[in-house]
mmCIF file of the N, C-alpha and C atoms, coordinates in Angstrom:
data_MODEL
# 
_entry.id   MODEL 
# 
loop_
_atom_site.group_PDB 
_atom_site.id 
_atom_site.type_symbol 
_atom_site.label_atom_id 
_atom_site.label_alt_id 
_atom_site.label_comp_id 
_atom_site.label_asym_id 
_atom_site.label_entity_id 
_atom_site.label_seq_id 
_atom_site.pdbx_PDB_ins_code 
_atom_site.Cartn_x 
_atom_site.Cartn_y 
_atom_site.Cartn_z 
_atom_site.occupancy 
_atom_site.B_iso_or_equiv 
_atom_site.pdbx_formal_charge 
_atom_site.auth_seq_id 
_atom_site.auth_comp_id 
_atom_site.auth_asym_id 
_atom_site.auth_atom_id 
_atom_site.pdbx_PDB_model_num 
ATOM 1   N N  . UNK A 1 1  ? 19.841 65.673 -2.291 1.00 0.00 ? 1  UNK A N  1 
ATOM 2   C CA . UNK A 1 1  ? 19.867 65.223 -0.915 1.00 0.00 ? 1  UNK A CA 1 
ATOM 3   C C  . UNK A 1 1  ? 19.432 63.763 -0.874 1.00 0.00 ? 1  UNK A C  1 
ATOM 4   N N  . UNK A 1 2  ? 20.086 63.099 0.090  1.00 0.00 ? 2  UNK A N  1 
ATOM 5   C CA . UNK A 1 2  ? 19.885 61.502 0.142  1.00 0.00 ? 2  UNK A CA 1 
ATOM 6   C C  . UNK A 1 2  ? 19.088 61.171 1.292  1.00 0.00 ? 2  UNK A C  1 
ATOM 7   N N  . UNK A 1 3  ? 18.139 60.876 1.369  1.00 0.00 ? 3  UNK A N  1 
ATOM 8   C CA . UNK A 1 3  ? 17.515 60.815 2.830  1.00 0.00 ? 3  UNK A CA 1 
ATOM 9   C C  . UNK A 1 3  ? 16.903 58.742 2.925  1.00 0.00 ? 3  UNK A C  1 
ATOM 10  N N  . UNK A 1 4  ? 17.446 58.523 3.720  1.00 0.00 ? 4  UNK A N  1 
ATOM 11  C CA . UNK A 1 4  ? 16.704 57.360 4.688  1.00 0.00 ? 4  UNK A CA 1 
ATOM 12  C C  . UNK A 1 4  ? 15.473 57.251 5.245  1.00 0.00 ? 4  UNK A C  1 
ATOM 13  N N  . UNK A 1 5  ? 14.370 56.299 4.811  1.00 0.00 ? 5  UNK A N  1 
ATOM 14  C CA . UNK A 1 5  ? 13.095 56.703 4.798  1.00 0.00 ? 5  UNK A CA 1 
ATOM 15  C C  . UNK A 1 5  ? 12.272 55.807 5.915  1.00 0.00 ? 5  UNK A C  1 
ATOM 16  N N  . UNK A 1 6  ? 11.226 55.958 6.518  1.00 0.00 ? 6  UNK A N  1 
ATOM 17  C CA . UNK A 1 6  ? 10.824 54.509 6.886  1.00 0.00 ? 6  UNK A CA 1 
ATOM 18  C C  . UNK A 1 6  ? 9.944  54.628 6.360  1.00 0.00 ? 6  UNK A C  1 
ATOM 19  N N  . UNK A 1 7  ? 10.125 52.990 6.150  1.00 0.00 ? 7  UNK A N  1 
ATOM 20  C CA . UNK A 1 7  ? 8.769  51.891 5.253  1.00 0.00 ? 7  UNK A CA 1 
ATOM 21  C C  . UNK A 1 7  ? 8.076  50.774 5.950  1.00 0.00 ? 7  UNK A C  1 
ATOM 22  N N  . UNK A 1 8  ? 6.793  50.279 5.872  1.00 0.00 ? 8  UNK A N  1 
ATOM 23  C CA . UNK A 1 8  ? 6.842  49.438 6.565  1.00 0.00 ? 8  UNK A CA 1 
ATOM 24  C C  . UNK A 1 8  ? 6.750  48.363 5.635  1.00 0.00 ? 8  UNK A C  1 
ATOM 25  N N  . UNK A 1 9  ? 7.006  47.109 5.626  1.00 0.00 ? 9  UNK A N  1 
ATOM 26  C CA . UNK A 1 9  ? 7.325  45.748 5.017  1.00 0.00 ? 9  UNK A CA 1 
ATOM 27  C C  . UNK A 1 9  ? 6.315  45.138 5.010  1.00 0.00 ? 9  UNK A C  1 
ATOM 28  N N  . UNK A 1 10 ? 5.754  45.409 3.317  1.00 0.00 ? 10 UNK A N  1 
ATOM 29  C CA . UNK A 1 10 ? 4.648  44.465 3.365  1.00 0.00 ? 10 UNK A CA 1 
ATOM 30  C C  . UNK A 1 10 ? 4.588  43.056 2.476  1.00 0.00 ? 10 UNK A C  1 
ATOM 31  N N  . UNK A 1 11 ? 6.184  42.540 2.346  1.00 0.00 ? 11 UNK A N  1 
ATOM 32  C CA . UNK A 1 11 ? 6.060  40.997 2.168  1.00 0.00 ? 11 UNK A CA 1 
ATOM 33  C C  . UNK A 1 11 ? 7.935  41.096 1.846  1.00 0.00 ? 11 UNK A C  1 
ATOM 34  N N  . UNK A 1 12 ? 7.881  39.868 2.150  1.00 0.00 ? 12 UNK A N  1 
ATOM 35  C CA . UNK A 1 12 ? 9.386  39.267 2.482  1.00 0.00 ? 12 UNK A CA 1 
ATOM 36  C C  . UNK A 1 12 ? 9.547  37.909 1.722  1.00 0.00 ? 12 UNK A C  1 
ATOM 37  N N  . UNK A 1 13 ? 10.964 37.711 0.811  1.00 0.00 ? 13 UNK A N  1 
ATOM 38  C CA . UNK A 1 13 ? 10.873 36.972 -0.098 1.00 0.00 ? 13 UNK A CA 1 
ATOM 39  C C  . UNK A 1 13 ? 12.919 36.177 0.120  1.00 0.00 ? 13 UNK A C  1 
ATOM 40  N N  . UNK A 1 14 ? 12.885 35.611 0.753  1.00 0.00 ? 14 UNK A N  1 
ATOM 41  C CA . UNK A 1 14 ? 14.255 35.763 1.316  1.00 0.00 ? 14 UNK A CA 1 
ATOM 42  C C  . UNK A 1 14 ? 14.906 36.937 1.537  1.00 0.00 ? 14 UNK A C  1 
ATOM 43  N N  . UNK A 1 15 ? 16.184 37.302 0.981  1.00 0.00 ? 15 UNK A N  1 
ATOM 44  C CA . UNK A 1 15 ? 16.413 38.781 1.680  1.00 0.00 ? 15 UNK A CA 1 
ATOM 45  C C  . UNK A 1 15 ? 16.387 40.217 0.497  1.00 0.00 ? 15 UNK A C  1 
ATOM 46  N N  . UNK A 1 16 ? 14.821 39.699 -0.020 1.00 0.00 ? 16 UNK A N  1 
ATOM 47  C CA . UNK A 1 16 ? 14.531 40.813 -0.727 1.00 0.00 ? 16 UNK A CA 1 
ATOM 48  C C  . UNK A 1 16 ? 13.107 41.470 -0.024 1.00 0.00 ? 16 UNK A C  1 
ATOM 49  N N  . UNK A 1 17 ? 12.613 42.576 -0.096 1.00 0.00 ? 17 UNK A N  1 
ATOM 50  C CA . UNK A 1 17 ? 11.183 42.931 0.307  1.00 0.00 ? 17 UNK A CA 1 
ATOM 51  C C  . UNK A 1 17 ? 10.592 43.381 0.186  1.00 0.00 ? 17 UNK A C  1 
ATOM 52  N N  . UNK A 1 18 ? 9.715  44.133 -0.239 1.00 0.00 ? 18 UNK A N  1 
ATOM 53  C CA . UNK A 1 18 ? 8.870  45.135 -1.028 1.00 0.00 ? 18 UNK A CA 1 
ATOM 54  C C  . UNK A 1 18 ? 8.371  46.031 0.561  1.00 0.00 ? 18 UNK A C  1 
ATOM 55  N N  . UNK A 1 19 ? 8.279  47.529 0.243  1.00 0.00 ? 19 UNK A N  1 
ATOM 56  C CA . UNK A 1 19 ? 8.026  47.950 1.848  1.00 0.00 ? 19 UNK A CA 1 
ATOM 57  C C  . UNK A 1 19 ? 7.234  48.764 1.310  1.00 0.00 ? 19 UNK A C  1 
ATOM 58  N N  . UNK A 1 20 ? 5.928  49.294 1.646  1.00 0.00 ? 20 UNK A N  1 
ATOM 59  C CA . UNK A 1 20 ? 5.335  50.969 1.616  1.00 0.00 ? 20 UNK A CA 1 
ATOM 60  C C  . UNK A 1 20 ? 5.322  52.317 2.596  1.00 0.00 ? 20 UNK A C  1 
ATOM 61  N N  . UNK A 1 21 ? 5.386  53.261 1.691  1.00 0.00 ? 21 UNK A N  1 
ATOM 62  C CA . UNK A 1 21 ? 4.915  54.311 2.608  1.00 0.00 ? 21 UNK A CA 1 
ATOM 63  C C  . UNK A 1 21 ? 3.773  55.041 1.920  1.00 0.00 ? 21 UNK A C  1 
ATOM 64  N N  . UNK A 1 22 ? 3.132  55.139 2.614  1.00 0.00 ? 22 UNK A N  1 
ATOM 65  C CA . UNK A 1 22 ? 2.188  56.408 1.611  1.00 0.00 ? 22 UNK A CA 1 
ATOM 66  C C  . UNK A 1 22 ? 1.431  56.220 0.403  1.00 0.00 ? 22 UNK A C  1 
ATOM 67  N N  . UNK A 1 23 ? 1.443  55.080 0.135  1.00 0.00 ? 23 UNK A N  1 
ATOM 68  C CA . UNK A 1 23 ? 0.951  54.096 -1.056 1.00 0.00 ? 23 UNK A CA 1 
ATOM 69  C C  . UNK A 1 23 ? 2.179  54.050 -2.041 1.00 0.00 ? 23 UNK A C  1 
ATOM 70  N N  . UNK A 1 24 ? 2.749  53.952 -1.855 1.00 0.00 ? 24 UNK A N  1 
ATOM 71  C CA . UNK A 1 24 ? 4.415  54.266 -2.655 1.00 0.00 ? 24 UNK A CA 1 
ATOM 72  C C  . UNK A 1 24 ? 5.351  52.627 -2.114 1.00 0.00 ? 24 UNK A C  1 
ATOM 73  N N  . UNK A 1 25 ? 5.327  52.178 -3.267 1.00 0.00 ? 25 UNK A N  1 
ATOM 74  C CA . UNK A 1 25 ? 6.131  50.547 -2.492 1.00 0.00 ? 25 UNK A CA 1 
ATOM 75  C C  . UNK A 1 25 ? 7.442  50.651 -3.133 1.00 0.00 ? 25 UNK A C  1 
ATOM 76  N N  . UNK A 1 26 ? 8.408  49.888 -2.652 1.00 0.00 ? 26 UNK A N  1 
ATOM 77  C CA . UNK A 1 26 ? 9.950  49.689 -3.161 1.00 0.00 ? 26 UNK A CA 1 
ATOM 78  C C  . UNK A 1 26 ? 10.001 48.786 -2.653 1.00 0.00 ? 26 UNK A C  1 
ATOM 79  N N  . UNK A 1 27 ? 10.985 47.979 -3.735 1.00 0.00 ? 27 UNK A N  1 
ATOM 80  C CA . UNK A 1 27 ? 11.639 46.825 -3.372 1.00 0.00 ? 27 UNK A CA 1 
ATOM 81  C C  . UNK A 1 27 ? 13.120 47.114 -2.780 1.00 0.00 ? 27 UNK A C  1 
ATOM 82  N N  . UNK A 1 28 ? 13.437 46.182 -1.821 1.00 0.00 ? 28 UNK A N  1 
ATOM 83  C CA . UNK A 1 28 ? 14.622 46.213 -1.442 1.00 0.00 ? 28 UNK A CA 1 
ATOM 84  C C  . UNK A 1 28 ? 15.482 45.309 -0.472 1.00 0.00 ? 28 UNK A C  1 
ATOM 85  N N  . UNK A 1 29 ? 16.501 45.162 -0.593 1.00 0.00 ? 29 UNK A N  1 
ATOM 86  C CA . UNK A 1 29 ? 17.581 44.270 0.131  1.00 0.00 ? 29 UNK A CA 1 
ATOM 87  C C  . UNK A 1 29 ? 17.601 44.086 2.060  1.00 0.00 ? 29 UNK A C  1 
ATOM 88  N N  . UNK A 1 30 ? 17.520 43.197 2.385  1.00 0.00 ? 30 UNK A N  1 
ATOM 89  C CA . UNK A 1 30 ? 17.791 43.429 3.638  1.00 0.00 ? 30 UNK A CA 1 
ATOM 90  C C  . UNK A 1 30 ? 19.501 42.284 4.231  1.00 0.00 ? 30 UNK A C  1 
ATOM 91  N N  . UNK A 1 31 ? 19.905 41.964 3.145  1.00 0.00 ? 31 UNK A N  1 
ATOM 92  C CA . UNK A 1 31 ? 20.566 41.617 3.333  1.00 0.00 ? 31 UNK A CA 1 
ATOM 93  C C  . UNK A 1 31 ? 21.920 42.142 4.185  1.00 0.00 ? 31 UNK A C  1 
ATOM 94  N N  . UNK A 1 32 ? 22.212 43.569 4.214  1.00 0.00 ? 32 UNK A N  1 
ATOM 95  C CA . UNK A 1 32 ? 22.692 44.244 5.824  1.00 0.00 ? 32 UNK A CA 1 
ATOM 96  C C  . UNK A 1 32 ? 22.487 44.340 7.110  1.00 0.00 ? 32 UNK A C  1 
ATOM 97  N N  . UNK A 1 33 ? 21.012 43.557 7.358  1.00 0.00 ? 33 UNK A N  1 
ATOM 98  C CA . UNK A 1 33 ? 20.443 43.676 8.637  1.00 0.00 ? 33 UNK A CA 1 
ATOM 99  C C  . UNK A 1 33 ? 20.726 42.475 9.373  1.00 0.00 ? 33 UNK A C  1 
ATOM 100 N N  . UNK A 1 34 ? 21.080 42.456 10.473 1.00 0.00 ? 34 UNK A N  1 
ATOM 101 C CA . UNK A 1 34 ? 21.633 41.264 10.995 1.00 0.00 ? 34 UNK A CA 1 
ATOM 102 C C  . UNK A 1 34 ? 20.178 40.424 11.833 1.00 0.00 ? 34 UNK A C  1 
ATOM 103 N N  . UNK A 1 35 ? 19.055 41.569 11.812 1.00 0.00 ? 35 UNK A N  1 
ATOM 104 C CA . UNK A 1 35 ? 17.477 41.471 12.623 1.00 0.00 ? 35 UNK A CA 1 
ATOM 105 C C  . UNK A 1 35 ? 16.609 40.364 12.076 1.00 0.00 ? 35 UNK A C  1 
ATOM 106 N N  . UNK A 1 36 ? 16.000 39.676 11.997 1.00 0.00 ? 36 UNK A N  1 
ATOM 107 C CA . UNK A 1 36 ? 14.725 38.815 11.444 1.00 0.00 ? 36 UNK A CA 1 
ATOM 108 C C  . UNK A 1 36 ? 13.757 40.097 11.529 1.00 0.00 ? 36 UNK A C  1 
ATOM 109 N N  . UNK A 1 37 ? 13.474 39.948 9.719  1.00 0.00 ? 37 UNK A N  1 
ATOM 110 C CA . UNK A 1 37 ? 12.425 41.111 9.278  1.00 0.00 ? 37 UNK A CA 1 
ATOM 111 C C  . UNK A 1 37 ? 11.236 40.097 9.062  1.00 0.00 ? 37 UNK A C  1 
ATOM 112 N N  . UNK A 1 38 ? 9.914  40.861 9.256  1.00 0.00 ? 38 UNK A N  1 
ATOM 113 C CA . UNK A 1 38 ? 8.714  40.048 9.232  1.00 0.00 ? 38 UNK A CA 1 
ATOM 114 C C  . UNK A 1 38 ? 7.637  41.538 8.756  1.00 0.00 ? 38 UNK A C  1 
ATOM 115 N N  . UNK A 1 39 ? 6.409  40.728 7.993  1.00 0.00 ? 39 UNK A N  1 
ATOM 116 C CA . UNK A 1 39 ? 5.535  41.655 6.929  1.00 0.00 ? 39 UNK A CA 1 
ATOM 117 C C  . UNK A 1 39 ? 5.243  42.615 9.053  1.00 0.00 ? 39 UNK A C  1 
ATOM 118 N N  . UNK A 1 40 ? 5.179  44.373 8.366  1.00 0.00 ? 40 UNK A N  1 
ATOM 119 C CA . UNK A 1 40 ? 4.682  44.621 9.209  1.00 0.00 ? 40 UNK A CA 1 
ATOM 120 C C  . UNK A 1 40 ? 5.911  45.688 9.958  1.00 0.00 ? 40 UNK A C  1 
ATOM 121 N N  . UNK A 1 41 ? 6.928  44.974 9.995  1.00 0.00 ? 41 UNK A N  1 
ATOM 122 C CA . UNK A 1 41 ? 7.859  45.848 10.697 1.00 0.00 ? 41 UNK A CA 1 
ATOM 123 C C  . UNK A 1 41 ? 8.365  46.987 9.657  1.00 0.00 ? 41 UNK A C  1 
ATOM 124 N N  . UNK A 1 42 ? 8.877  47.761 10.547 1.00 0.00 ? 42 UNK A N  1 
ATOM 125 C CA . UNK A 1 42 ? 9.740  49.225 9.839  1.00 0.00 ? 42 UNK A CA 1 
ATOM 126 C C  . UNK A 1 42 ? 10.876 49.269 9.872  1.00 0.00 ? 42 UNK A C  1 
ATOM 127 N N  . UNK A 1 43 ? 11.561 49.425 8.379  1.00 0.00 ? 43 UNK A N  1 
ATOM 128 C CA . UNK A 1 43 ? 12.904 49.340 8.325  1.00 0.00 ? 43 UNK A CA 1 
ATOM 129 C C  . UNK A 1 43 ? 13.066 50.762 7.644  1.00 0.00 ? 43 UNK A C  1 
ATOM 130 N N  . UNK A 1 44 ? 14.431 51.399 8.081  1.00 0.00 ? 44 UNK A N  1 
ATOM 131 C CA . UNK A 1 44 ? 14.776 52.848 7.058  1.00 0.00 ? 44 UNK A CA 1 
ATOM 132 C C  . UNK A 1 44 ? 14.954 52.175 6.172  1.00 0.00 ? 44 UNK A C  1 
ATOM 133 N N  . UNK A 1 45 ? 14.854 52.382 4.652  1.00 0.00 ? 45 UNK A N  1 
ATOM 134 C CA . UNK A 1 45 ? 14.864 52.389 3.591  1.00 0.00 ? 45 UNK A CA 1 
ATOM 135 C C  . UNK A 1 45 ? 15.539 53.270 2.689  1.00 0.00 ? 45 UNK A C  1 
ATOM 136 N N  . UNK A 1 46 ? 17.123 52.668 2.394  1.00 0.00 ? 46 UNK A N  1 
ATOM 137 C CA . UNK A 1 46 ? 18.035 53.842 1.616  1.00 0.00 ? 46 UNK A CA 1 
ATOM 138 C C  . UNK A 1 46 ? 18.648 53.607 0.016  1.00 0.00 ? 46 UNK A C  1 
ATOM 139 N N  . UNK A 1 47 ? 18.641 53.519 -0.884 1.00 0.00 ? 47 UNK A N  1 
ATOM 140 C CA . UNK A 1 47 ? 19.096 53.421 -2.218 1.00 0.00 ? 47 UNK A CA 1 
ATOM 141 C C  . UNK A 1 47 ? 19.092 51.683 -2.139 1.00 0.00 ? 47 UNK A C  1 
ATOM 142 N N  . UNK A 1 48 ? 17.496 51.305 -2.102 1.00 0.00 ? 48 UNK A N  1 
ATOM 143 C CA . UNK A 1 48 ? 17.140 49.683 -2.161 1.00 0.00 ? 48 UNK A CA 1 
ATOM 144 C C  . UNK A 1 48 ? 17.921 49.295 -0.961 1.00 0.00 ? 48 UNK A C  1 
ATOM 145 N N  . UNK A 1 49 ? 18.252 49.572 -0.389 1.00 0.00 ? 49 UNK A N  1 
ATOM 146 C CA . UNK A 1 49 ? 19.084 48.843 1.040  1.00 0.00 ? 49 UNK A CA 1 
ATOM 147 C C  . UNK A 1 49 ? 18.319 49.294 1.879  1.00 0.00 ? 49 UNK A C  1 
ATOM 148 N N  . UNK A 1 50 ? 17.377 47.975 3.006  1.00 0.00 ? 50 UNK A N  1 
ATOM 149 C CA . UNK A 1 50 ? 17.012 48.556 4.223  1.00 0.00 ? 50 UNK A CA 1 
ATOM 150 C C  . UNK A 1 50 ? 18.508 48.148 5.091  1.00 0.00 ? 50 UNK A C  1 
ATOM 151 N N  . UNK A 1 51 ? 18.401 49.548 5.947  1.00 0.00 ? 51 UNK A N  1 
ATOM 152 C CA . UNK A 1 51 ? 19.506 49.967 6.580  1.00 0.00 ? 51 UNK A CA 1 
ATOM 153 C C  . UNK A 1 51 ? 20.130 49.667 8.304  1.00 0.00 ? 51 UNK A C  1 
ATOM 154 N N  . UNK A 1 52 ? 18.198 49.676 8.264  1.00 0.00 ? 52 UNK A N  1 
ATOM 155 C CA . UNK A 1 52 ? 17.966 49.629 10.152 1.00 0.00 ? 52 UNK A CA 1 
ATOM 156 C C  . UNK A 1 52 ? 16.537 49.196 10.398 1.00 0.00 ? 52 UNK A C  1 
ATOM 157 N N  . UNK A 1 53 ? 16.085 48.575 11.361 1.00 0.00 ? 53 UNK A N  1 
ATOM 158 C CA . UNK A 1 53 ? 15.253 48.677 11.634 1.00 0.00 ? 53 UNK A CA 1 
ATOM 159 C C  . UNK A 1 53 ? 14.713 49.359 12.859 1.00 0.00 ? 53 UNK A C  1 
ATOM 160 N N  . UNK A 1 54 ? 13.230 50.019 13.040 1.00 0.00 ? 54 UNK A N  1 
ATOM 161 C CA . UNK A 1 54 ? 13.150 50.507 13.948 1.00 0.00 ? 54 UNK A CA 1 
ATOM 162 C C  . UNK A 1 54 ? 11.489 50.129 14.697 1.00 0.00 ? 54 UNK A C  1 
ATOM 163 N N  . UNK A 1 55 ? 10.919 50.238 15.793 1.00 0.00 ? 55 UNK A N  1 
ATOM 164 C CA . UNK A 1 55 ? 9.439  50.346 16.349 1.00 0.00 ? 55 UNK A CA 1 
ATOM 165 C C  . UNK A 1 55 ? 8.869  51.255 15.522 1.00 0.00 ? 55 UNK A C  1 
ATOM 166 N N  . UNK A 1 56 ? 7.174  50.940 15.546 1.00 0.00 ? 56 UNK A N  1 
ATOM 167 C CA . UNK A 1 56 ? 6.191  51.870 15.123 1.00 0.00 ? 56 UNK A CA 1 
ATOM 168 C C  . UNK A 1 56 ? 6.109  52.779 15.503 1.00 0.00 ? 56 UNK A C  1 
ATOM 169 N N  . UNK A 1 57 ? 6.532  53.151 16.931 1.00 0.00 ? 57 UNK A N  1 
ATOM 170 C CA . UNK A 1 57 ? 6.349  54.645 17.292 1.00 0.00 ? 57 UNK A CA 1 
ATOM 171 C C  . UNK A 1 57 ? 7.206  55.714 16.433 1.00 0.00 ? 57 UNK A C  1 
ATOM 172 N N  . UNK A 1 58 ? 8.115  54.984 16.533 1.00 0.00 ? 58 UNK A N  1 
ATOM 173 C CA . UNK A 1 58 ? 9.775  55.976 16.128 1.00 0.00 ? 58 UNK A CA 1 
ATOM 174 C C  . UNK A 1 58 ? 9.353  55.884 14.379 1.00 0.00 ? 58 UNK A C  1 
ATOM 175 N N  . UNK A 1 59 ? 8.854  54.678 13.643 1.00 0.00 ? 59 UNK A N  1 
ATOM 176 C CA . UNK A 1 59 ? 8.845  55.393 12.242 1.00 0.00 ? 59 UNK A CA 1 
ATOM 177 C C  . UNK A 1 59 ? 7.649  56.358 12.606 1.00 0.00 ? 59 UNK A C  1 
ATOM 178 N N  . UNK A 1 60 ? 6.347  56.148 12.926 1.00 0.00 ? 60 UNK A N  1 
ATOM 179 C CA . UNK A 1 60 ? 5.303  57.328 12.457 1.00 0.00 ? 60 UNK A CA 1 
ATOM 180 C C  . UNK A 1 60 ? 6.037  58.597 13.359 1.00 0.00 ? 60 UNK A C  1 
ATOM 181 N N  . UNK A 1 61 ? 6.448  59.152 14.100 1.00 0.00 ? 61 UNK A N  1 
ATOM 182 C CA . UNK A 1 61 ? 6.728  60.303 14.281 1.00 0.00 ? 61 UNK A CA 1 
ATOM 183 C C  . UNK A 1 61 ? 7.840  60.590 13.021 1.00 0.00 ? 61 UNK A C  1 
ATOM 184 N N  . UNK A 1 62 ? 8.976  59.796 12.975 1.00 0.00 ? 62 UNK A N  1 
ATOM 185 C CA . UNK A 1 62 ? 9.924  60.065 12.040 1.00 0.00 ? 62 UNK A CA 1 
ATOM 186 C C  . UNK A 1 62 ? 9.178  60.679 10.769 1.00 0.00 ? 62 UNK A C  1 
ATOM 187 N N  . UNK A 1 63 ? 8.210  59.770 10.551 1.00 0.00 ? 63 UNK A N  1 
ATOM 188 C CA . UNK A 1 63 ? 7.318  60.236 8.998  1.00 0.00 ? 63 UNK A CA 1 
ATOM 189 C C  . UNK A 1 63 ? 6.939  61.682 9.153  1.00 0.00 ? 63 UNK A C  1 
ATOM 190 N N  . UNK A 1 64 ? 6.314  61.627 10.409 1.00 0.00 ? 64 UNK A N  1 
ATOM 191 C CA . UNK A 1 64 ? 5.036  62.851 10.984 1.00 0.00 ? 64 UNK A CA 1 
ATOM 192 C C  . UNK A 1 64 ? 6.221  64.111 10.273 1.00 0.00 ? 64 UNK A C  1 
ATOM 193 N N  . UNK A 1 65 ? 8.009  63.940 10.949 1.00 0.00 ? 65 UNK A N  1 
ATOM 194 C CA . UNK A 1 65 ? 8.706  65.558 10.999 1.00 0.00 ? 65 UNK A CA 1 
ATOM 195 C C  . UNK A 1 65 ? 9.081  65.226 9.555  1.00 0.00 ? 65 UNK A C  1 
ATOM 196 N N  . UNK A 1 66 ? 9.142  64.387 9.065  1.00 0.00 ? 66 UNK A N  1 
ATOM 197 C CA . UNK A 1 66 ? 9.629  64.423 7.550  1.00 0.00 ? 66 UNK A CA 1 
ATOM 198 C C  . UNK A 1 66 ? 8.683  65.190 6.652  1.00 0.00 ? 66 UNK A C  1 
ATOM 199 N N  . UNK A 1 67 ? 7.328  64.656 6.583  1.00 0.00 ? 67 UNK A N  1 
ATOM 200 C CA . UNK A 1 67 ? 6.051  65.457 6.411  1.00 0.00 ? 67 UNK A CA 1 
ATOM 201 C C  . UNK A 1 67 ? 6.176  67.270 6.602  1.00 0.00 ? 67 UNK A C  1 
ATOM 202 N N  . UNK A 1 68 ? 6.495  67.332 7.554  1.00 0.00 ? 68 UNK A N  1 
ATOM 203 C CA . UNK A 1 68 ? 6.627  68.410 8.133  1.00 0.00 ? 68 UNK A CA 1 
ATOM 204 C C  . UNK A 1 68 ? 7.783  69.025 7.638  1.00 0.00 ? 68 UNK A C  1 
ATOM 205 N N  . UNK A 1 69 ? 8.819  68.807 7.363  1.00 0.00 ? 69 UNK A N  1 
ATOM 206 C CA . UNK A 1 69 ? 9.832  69.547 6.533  1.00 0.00 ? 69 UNK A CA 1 
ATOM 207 C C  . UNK A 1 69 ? 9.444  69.508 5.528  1.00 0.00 ? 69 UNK A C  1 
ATOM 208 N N  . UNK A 1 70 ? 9.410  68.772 4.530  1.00 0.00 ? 70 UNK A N  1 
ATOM 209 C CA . UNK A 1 70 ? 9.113  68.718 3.150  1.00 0.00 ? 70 UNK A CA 1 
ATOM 210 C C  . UNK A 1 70 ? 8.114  69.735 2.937  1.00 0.00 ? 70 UNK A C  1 
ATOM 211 N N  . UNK A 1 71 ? 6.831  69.844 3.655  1.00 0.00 ? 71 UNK A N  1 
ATOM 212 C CA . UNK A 1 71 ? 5.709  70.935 3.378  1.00 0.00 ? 71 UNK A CA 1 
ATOM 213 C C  . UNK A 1 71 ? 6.041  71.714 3.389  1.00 0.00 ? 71 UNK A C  1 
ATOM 214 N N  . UNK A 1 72 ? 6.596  72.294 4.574  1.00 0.00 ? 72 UNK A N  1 
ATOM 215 C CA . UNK A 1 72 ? 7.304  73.541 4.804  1.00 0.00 ? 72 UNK A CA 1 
ATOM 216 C C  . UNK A 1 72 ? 8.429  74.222 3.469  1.00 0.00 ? 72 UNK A C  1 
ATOM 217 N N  . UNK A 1 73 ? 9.616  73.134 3.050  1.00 0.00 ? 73 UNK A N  1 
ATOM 218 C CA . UNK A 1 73 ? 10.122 73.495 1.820  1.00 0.00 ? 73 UNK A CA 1 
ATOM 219 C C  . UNK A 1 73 ? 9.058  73.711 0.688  1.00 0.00 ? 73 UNK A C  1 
ATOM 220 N N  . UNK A 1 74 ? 8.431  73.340 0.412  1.00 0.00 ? 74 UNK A N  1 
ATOM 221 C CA . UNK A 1 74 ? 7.074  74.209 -1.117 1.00 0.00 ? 74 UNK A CA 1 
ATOM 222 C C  . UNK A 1 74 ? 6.319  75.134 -0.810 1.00 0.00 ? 74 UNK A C  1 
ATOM 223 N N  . UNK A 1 75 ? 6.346  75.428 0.506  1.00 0.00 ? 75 UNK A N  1 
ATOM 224 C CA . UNK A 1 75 ? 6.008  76.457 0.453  1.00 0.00 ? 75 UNK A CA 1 
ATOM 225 C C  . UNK A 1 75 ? 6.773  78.133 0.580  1.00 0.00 ? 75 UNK A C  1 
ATOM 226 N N  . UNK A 1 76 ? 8.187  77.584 0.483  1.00 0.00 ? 76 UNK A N  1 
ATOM 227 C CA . UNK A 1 76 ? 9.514  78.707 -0.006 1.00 0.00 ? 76 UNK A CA 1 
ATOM 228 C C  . UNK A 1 76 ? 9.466  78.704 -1.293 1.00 0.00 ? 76 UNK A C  1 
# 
């Protein structure tokens, strides 16, 4: 399964960026985004391509149900 993640961007290097979640960092492209990315914001994060960007509210809930599925699968 391929899933789109949010990260938040903690440094920007022209249109490359390193983002974390969870103490977990990746580097990756933003060169698809047509947005001005800055340390701090949340972009989905898909096979090194950020994809989209979105507000803080919308990634931490997004995280919160992702969390929430994933747990739920280990424990089947």
């Amino acid at each position: 399964m391929c899933v789109g993640v949010p990260m938040q961007v903690i440094s920007v290097d022209g249109d490359d960026i390193v983002a974390e979640v969870d103490g977990v960092r990746r580097s990756a492209s933003i060169m698809m985004l047509a947005d001005e990315v800055r340390v701090g914001d949340y972009l989905i994060i898909h096979a090194g391509f950020a994809i989209s960007k979105l507000d803080e509210e919308e990634a931490v809930e997004t995280l919160r149900m992702m969390r929430e599925v994933f747990s739920e699968e280990d424990m089947q």
